[in-house]
C-alpha positions in Angstrom: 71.5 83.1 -27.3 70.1 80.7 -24.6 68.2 78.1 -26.5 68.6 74.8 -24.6 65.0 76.0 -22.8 63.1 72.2 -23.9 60.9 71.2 -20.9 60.3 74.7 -19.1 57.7 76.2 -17.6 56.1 79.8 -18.2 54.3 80.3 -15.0 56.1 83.5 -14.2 58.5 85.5 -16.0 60.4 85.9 -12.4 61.2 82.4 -13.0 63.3 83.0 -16.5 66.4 84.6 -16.5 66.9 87.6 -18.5 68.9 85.7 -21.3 66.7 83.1 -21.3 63.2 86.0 -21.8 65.6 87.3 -24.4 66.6 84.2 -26.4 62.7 83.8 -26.6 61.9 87.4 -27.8 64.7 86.3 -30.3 62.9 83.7 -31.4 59.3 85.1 -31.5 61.2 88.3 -33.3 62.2 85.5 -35.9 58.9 83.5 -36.5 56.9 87.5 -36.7 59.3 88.0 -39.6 58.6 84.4 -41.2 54.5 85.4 -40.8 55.0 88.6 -42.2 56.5 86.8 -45.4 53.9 84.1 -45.6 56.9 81.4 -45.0 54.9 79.9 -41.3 53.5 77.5 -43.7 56.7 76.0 -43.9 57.4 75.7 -40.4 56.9 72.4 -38.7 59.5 73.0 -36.0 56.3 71.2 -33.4 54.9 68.9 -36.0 53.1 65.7 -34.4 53.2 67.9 -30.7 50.0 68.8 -28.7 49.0 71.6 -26.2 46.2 70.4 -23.9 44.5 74.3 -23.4 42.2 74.8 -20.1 40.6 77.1 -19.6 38.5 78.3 -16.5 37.6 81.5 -18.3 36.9 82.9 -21.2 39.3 84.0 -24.0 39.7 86.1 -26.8 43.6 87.4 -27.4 44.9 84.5 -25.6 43.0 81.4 -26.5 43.0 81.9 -30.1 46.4 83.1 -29.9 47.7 80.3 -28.5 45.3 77.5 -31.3 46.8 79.8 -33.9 50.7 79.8 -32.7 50.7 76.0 -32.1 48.8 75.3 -35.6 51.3 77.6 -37.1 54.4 75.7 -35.9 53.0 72.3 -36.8 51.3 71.0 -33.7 47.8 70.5 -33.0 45.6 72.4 -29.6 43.6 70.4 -27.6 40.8 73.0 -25.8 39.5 72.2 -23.3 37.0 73.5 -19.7 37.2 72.1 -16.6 33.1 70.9 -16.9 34.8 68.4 -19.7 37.4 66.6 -17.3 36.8 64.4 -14.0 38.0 67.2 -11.7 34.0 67.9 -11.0 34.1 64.2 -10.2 37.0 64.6 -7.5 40.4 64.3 -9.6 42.8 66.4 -8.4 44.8 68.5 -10.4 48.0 67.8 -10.1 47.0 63.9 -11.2 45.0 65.4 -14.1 48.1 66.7 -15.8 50.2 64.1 -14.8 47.7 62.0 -17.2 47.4 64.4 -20.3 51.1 65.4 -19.9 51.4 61.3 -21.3 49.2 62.5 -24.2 51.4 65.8 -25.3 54.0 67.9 -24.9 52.6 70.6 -23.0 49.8 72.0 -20.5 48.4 75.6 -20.5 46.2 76.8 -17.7 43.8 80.1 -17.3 42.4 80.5 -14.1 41.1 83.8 -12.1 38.7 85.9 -11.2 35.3 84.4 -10.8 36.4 80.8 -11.5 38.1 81.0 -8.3 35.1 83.5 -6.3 38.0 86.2 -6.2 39.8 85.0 -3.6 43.5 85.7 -4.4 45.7 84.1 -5.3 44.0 80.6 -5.5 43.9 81.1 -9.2 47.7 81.0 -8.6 47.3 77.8 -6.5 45.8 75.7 -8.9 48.5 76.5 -11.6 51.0 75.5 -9.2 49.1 72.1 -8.4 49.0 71.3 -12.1 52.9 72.2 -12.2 53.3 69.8 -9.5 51.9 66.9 -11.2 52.9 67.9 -15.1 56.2 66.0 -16.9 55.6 68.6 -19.6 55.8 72.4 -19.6 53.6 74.2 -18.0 52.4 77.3 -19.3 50.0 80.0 -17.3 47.8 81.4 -19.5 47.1 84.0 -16.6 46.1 83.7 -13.0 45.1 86.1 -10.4 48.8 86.8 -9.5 50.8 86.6 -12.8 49.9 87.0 -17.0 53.2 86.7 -18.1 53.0 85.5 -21.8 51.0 89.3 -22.0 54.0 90.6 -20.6 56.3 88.6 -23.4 54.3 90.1 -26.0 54.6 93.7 -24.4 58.1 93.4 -24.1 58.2 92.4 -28.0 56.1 95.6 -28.6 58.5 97.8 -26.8 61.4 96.7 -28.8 60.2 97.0 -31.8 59.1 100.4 -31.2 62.0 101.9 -29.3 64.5 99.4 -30.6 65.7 98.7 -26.7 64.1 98.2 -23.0 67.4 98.9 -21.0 66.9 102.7 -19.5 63.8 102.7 -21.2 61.4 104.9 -18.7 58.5 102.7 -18.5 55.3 103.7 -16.8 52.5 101.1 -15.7 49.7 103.2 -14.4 46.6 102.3 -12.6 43.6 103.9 -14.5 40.0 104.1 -13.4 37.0 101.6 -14.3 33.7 101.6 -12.7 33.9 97.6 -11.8 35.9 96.1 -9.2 36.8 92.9 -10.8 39.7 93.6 -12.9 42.9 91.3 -11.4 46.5 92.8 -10.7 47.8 89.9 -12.9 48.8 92.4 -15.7 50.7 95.3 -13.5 52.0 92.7 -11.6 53.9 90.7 -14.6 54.7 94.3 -15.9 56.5 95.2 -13.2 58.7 92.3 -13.0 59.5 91.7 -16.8 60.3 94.9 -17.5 62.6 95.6 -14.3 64.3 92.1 -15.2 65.4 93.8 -18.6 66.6 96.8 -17.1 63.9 100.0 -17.6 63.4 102.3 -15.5 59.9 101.3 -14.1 57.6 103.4 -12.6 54.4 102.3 -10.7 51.5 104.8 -10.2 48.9 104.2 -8.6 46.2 106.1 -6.0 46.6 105.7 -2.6 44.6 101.9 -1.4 44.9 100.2 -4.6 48.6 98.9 -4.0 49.7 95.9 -5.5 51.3 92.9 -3.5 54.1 93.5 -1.3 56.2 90.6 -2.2 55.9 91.5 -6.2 56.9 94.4 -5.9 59.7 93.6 -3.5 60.6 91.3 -6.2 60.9 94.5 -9.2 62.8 96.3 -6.5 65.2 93.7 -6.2 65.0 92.8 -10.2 65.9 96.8 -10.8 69.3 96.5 -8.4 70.1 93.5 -9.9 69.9 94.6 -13.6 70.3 98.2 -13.0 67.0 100.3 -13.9 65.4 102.3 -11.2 62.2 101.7 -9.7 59.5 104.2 -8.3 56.5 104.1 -7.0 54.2 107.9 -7.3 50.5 108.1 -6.2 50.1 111.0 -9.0 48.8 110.1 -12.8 50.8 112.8 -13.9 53.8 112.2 -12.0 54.0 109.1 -13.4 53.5 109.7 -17.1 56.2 112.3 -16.7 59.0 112.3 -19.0 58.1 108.1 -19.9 58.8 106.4 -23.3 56.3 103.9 -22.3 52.9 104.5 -20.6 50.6 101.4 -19.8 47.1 103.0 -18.6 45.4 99.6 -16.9 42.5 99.4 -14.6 43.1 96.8 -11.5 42.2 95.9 -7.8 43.7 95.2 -4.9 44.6 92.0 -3.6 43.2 92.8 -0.5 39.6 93.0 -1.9 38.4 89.9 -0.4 39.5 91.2 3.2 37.8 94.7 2.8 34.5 94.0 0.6 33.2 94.9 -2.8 31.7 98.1 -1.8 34.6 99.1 0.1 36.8 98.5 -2.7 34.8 100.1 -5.4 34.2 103.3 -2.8 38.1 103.8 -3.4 38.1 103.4 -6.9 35.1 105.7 -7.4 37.6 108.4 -5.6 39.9 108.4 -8.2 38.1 108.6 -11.9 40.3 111.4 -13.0 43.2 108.8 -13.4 42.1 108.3 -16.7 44.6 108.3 -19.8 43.3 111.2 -22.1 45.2 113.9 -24.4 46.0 116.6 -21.6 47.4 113.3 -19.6 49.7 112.1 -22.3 51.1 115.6 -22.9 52.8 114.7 -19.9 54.8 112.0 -21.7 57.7 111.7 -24.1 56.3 113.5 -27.5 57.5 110.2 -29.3 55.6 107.8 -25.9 53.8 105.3 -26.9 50.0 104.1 -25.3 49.8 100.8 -24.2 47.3 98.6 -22.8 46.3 94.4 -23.1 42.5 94.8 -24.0 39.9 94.4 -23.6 39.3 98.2 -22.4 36.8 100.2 -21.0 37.0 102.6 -23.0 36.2 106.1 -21.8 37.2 105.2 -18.4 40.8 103.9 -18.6 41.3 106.2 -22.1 39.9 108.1 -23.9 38.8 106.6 -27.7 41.2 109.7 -28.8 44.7 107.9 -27.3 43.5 104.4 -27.9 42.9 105.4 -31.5 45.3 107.9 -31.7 49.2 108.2 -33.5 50.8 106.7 -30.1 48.6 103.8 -29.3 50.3 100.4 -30.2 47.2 98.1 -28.6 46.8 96.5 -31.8 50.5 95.5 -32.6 50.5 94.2 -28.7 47.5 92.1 -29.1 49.3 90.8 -32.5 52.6 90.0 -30.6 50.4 87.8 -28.7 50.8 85.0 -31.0 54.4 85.6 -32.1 56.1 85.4 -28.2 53.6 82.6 -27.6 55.2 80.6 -30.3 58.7 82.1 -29.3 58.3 80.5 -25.6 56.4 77.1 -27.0 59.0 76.7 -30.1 61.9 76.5 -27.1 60.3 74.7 -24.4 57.8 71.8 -26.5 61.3 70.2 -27.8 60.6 71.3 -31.3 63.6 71.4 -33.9 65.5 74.3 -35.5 65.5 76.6 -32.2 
């Protein structure tokens, strides 16, 4: 187990190696089991520590999963919106958390979508300007380009249900949704966690809704390195073929601010039978399992049928939320016991 993490950042799961992602599963796999025995109360492995919490956008799995996971471990969430600070006044980022990170013992941003008028990947671009300036972990609560702690708590998920992720057939799918604001930040963590821990990762998608080139260079090169394959199929059912894991999820494509709203949405309303109902898990393992990080439009992405159904595991993933959260914060805030 890799646990001398203290002082790390989370801005990308690319950035941990694979021991180090699996010494905090460890960890998160721990403090689930503590919850689930009513002994958190006990815990105090970040008493007296604070997380300044900013957030761009609005929350509901991650915001509350994060005040909850630092709470439970002893420490105390500062929350916060950028209309509260001086950066309207013309402070920059970077000296922002240079400032709080004298306050506390770590910084978590959120930043996408229309907080940053779309244009991809500034959302990424200002996380990395508050990295610059932070002496404290920083911690991206997603961005246009990455979500990874969704991706910590997916690969939590995964092994508890199937017990391993190594050769694991993994399937992250596009599905369809009549909106065209829905980031890649979700497929795009995907795709590199679960390569790093050796599935075998397949991305399906229709044809003009590709991800970007240099993340998915970066699975490629993630799968020959830890030995999983990695495919890319333009067929729904190709995709879901013969997978342990399928992970329905409607996104754009990064090049939506070159090509226009309409132009984008034109080739998304092309492809609404990419949608994860009962005929299209058939194509699956009997014993797959459903995935998907919520909120869904449901009836469009799946049907109520799958999300509801035997093989979804939405809700555990949205629980697993809090527990890798406080896996990655117990190791990096410099709390005791870990």
């Amino acid at each position: 187990m890799k646990s001398d993490l203290r002082g790390k950042d989370m801005v990308t799961v690319q950035e941990w190696e694979k021991e180090e992602l699996e010494s905090a599963l460890d960890v998160a796999d721990h403090l689930k089991r503590e919850w689930a025995r009513e002994e958190w109360q006990h815990h105090d492995s970040l008493t007296g520590r604070s997380l300044f919490m900013l957030f761009y956008n609005t929350s509901t799995r991650t915001r509350n999963s994060f005040e909850a996971g630092i709470n439970q471990l002893g420490g105390y969430p500062h929350i916060m919106t950028p209309d509260q600070l001086q950066l309207e006044h013309g402070e920059s980022a970077r000296a922002t958390s240079k400032i709080l990170s004298r306050y506390g013992h770590g910084f978590a941003v959120r930043v996408l979508g229309a907080a940053v008028d779309f244009e991809y990947p500034k959302g990424t671009e200002i996380v990395r300007e508050y990295q610059e300036g932070a002496d404290v972990p920083i911690f991206n609560m997603q961005c246009d380009k990455y979500h990874p702690f969704q991706t910590m708590a997916d690969l939590q998920t995964v092994r508890e249900k199937k017990n391993r992720i190594e050769d694991l057939n993994f399937t992250i799918s596009y599905a369809y949704a009549p909106e065209v604001r829905r980031p890649a930040s979700v497929p795009h963590s995907s795709i590199l966690g679960f390569s790093k821990m050796g599935a075998n990762v397949t991305l399906a998608h229709p044809e003009g809704v590709e991800l970007d080139p240099d993340i998915v260079d970066a699975a490629e090169d993630n799968s020959d390195k830890y030995g999983g394959d990695f495919d890319i199929v333009h067929d729904m059912e190709e995709g879901f073929e013969d997978a342990d894991v399928v992970y329905p999820k409607h996104w754009v494509s990064t090049k939506v601010g070159e090509r226009g709203v309409e132009a984008e949405k034109e080739i998304h309303d092309q492809n609404q039978h990419w949608i994860a109902d009962e005929e299209m898990m058939s194509n699956a393992k009997d014993d797959a399992i459903y995935m998907h990080p919520l909120p869904a439009k449901r009836g469009y992405e799946a049907t109520e049928e799958v999300m509801e159904g035997p093989q979804s595991v939405i809700y555990d993933q949205a629980e697993n939320r809090l527990h890798a959260q406080k896996g990655v914060m117990a190791l990096t805030m410099g709390g005791r016991g870990f």
